[in-house]
C-alpha positions in Angstrom: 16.5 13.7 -13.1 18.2 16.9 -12.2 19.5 17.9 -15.7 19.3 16.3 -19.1 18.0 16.3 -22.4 14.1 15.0 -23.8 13.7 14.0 -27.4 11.9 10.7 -29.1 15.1 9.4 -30.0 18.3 9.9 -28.6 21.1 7.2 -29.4 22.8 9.5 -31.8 23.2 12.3 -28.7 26.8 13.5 -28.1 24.8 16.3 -25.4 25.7 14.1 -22.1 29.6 13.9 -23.3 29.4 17.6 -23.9 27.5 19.0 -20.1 29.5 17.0 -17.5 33.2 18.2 -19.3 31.6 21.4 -18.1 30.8 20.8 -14.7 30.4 17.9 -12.3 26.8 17.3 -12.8 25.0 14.0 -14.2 23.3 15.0 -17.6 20.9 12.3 -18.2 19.4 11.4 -21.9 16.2 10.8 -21.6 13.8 9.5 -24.5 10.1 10.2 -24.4 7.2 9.2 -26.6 4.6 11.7 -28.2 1.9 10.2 -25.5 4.4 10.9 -22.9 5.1 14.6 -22.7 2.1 16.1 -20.9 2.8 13.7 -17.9 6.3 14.8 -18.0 6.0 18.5 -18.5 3.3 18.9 -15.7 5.5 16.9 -13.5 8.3 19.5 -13.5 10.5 16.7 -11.7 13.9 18.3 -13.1 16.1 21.4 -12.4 16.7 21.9 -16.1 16.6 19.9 -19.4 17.3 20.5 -23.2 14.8 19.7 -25.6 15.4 18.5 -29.1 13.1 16.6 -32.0 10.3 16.9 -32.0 9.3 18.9 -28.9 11.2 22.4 -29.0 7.5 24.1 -30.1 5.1 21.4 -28.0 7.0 22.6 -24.6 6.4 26.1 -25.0 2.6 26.1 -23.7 4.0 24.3 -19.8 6.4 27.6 -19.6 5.6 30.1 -16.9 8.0 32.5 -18.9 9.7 33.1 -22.3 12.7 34.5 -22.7 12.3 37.5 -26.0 14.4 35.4 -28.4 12.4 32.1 -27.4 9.3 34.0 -28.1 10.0 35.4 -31.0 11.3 32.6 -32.6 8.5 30.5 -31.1 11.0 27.4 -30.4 12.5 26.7 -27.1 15.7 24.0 -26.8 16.5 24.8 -22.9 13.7 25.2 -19.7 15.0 25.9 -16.3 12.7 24.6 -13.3 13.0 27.7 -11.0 10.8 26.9 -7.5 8.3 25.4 -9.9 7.7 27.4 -12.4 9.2 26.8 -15.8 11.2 29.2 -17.7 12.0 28.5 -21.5 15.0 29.5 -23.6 16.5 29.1 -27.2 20.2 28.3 -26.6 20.4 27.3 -30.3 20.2 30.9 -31.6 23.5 31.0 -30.2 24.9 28.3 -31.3 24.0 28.9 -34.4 25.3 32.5 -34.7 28.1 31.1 -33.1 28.8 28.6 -36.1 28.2 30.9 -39.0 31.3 32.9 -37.9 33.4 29.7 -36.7 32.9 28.6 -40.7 33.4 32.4 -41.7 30.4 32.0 -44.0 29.0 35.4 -45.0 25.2 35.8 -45.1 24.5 39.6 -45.6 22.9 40.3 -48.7 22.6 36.8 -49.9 19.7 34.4 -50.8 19.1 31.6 -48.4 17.1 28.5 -48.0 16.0 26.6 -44.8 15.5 23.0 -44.8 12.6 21.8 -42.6 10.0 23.4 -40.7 10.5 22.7 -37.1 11.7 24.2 -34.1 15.3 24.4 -35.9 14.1 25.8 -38.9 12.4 28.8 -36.7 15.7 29.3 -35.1 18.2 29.2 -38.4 15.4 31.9 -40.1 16.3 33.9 -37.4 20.1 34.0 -37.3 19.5 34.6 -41.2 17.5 37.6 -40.7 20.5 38.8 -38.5 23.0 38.2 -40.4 21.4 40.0 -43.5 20.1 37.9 -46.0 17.4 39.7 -47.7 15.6 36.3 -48.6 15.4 33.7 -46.5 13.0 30.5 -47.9 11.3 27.5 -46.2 11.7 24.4 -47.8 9.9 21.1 -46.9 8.3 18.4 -48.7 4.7 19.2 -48.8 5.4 22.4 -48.9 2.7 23.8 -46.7 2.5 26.5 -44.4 4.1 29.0 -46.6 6.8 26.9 -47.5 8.2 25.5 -51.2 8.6 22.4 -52.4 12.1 20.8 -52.7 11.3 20.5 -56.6 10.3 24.2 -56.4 13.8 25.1 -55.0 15.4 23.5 -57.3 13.4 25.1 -60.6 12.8 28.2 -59.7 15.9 29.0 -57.0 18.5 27.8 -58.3 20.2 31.3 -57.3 20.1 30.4 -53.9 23.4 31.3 -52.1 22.9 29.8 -48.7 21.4 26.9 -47.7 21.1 25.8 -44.0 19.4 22.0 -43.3 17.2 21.9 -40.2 16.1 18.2 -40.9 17.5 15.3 -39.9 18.3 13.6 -42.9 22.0 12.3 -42.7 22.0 11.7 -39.2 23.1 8.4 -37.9 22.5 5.8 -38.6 21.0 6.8 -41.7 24.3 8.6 -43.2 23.9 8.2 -46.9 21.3 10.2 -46.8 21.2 13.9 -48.2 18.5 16.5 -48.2 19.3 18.5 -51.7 21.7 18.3 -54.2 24.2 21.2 -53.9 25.8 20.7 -57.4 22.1 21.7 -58.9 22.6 25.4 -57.2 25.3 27.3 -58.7 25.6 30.4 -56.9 26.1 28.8 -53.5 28.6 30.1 -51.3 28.2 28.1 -48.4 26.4 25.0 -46.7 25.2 24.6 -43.0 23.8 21.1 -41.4 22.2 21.1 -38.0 23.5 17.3 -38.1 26.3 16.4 -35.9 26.8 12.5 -36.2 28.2 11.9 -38.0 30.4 14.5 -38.1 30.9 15.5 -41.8 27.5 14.7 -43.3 26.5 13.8 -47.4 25.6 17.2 -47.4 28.7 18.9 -46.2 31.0 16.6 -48.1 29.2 16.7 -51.3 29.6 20.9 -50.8 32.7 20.6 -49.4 33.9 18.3 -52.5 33.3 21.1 -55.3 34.7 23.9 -53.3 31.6 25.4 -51.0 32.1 26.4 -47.1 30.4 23.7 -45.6 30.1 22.8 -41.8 28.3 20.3 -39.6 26.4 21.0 -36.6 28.7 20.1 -33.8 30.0 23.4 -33.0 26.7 24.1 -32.8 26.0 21.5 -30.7 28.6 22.8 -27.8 28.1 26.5 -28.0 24.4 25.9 -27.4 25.1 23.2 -24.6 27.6 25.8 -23.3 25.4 28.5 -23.3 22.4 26.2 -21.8 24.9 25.2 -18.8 25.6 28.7 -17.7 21.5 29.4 -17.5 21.5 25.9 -15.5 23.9 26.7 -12.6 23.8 30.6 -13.4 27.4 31.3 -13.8 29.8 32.4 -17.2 32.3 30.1 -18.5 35.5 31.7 -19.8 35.4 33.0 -23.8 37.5 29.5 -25.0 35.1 27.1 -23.5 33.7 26.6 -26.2 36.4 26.0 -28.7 38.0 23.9 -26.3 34.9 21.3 -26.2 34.6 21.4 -29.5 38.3 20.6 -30.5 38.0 17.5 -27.7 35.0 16.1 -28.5 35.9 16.4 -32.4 38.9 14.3 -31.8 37.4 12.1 -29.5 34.7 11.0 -31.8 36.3 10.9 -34.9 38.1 8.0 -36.4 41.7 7.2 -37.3 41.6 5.5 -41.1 44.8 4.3 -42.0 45.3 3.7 -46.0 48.2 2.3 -47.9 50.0 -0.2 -50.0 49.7 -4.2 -48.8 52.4 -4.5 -46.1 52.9 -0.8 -45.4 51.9 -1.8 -41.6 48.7 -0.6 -41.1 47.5 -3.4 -38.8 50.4 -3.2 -37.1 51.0 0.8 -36.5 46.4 0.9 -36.1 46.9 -2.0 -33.1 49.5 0.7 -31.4 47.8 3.8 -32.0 44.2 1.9 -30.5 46.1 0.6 -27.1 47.3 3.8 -27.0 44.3 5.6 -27.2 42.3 3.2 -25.6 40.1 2.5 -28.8 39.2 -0.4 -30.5 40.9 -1.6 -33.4 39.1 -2.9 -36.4 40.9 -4.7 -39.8 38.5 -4.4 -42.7 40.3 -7.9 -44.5 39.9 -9.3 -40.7 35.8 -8.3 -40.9 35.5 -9.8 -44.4 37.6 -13.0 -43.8 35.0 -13.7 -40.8 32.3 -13.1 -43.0 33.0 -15.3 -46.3 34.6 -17.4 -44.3 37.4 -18.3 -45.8 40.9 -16.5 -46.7 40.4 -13.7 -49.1 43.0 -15.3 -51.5 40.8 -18.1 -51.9 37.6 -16.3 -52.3 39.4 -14.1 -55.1 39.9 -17.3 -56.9 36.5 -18.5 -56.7 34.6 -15.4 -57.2 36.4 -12.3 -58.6 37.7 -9.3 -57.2 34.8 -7.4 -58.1 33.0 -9.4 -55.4 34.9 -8.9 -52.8 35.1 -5.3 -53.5 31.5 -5.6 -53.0 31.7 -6.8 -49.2 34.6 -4.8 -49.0 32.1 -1.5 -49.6 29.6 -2.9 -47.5 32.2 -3.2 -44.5 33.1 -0.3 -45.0 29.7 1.2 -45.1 29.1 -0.5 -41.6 31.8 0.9 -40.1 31.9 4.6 -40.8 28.9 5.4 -39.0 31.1 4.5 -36.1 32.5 6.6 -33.7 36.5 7.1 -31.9 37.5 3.7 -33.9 41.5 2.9 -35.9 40.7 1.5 -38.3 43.2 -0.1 -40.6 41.9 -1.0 -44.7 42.7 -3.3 -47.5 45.1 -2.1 -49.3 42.1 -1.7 -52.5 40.1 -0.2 -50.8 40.8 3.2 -52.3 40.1 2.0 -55.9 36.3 2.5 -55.6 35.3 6.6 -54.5 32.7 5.8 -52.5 34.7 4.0 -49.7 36.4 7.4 -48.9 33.8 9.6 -49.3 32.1 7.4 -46.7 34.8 7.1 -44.5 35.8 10.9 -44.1 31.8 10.4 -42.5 33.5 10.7 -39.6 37.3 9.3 -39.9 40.3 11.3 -40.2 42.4 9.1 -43.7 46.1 8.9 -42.7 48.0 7.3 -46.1 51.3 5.1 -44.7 53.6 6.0 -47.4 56.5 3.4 -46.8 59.0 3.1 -49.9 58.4 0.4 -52.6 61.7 -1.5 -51.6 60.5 -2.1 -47.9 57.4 -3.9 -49.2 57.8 -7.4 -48.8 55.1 -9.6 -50.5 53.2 -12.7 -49.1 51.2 -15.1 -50.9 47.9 -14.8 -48.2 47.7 -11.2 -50.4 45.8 -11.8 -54.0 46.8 -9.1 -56.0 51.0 -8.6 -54.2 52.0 -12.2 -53.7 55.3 -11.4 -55.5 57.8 -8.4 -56.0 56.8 -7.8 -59.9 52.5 -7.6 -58.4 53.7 -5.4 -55.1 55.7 -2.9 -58.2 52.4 -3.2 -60.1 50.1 -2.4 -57.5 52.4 0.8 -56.1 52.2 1.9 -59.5 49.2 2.1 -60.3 47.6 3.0 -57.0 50.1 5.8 -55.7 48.7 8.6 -56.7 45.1 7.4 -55.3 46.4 6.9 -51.8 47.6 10.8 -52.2 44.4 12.1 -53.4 42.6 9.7 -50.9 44.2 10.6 -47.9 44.0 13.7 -45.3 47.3 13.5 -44.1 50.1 11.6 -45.4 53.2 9.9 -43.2 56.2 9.0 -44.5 56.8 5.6 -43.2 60.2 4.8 -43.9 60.6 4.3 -39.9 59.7 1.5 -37.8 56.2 1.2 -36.8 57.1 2.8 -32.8 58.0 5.9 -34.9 54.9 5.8 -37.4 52.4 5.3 -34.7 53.9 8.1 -32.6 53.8 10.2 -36.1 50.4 9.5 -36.3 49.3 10.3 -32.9 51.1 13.6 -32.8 49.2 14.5 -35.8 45.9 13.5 -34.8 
């Protein structure tokens, strides 16, 4: 391996996407096992790696050199072989500084907390020191080490104003999950999670959802690999690099979600926009006709539309862990919260708003098998698809013009 990245586990890593759009070298992910390190580190069979969970502080004693930041933090994400001697970095100090001011979140004088204790922890203390907060707290769950307990955060600082998560709770494929509960804190001001898939985390949408500056870790993610790139080949990449990775990789992994009334043409316009693309197209009623196998107007009469909302949620669930998909819904889909919530995970929500009188009712569709259910349905479910949605299209067009609507949007 010339250049890569070593963690335990690495099937969530968007780090080999992100190195060779900089430069025509192969960027290799390669996973190693606790047991496995020593042999690899004294080896020195690479010309330079990234290191990521659990390993940024167990590398540091194979390196020949430090750089001052590295040291002082005492975590180390980027080693350069250099005629055999190793020389250790912290890219993610930058990255990190880098995406406080991308999110305009202003630290200086404010209370923070720090989720986790690891090498990322070490590095997110630091950028808070720099940026001025005057009280910066570990938080973990056994609370050693000079750290607090999450129940200790939450009764005696609930003034915190800034909390930064360094764990990897939330991360694929695990993407329920959430490390605190930001409604319990009410001077918060802003949100920061070193998670980058999915994309918009529990964490950041929860904050995000009662008005706090949140932000995921995948700016993060590129200015460090940006940074880490130049010490590679030793060479500056121009000022934009760095938004322009992040702008392409953000649109290359994040889904198109298409929302609307039954016969609006979301199957339709979601098949054009995939081939298009070149992305796979997914129905949701296609995945839950395969699995109760049977037509969905049937199962409605046998069991209740409760029930199929249930595997309806649970399709949903599967899918928006999923990366650079079009995916096209049931037209009740938005009538429980949670199946938007999880799909803005990582999909953009596009609502196809075509007028009531172009929506022509079949009877495969349970609940707008006839023009007086269609009215019923638009009625009562209008002003959902507008809250729902990110971005809505007016589709009183044929479907060439609403995919190509779409698309320019996106």
């Amino acid at each position: 391996m010339k250049y890569g990245l070593i963690g335990e586990k690495l099937g969530h890593s968007f780090s080999k996407i992100i190195h060779e759009s900089l430069s025509d070298y192969e960027y290799e992910l390669c996973e190693i096992a606790r047991g496995e390190l020593d042999s690899f580190m004294k080896a020195k069979d690479f010309l330079g790696i990234n290191v990521t969970i659990p390993y940024k502080e167990a590398v540091i004693p194979y390196l020949y050199h430090l750089e001052d930041s590295a040291r002082e933090i005492g975590a180390v994400n980027t080693i350069v072989n250099r005629d055999g001697r190793l020389y250790g970095y912290n890219t993610d100090f930058y990255g990190m500084k880098m995406l406080f001011t991308h999110v305009g979140i202003d630290v200086n004088g404010k209370k923070a907390a720090v989720l986790g204790t690891g090498g990322t922890s070490k590095t997110a203390r630091a950028v808070l020191e720099l940026l001025g907060a005057p009280e910066i707290l570990r938080v973990s769950r056994g609370g050693r080490d000079g750290a607090i307990t999450y129940g200790e955060l939450y009764e005696s600082h609930a003034d915190t104003e800034i909390i930064v998560n360094t764990t990897p709770v939330g991360m694929y494929p695990n993407i329920d999950g959430f490390a605190v509960d930001v409604s319990r804190f009410p001077a918060l001001s802003g949100v920061i999670d070193a998670v980058y898939n999915p994309l918009r985390t529990t964490l950041v949408k929860s904050a995000g959802k009662i008005g706090i500056s949140a932000e995921g870790g995948l700016f993060m993610l590129v200015a460090q690999a940006v940074r880490a790139s130049e010490i590679f080949l030793n060479k500056e990449y121009p000022s934009e690099t760095v938004d322009e990775i992040y702008d392409n990789i953000r649109r290359e992994k994040e889904n198109i979600v298409l929302i609307g009334m039954p016969a609006s043409g979301k199957s339709t316009v979601g098949c054009m926009i995939a081939e298009r693309l070149g992305r796979k197209f997914v129905d949701t009623d296609e995945m839950i006709t395969e699995r109760i196998k049977m037509p969905i107007k049937d199962f409605f009469t046998l069991y209740g539309e409760a029930a199929f909302r249930d595997i309806e949620s649970d399709v949903i669930r599967e899918l928006a862990g999923e990366n650079s998909l079009v995916i096209a819904t049931g037209g009740g889909a938005v009538l429980r919260k949670e199946n938007i919530f999880t799909l803005k995970h990582n999909g953009k929500i596009y609502f196809i708003d075509r007028p009531l009188e172009k929506l022509i009712p079949t009877d495969t569709r349970p609940l707008a098998s006839d023009k007086a259910s269609i009215e019923a349905r638009y009625n009562e479910r209008y002003s959902i698809y507008c809250k729902s949605c990110d971005v809505s299209i007016d589709a009183d067009c044929d479907a060439e013009a609403l995919a190509q609507k779409i698309l320019e949007n996106f």
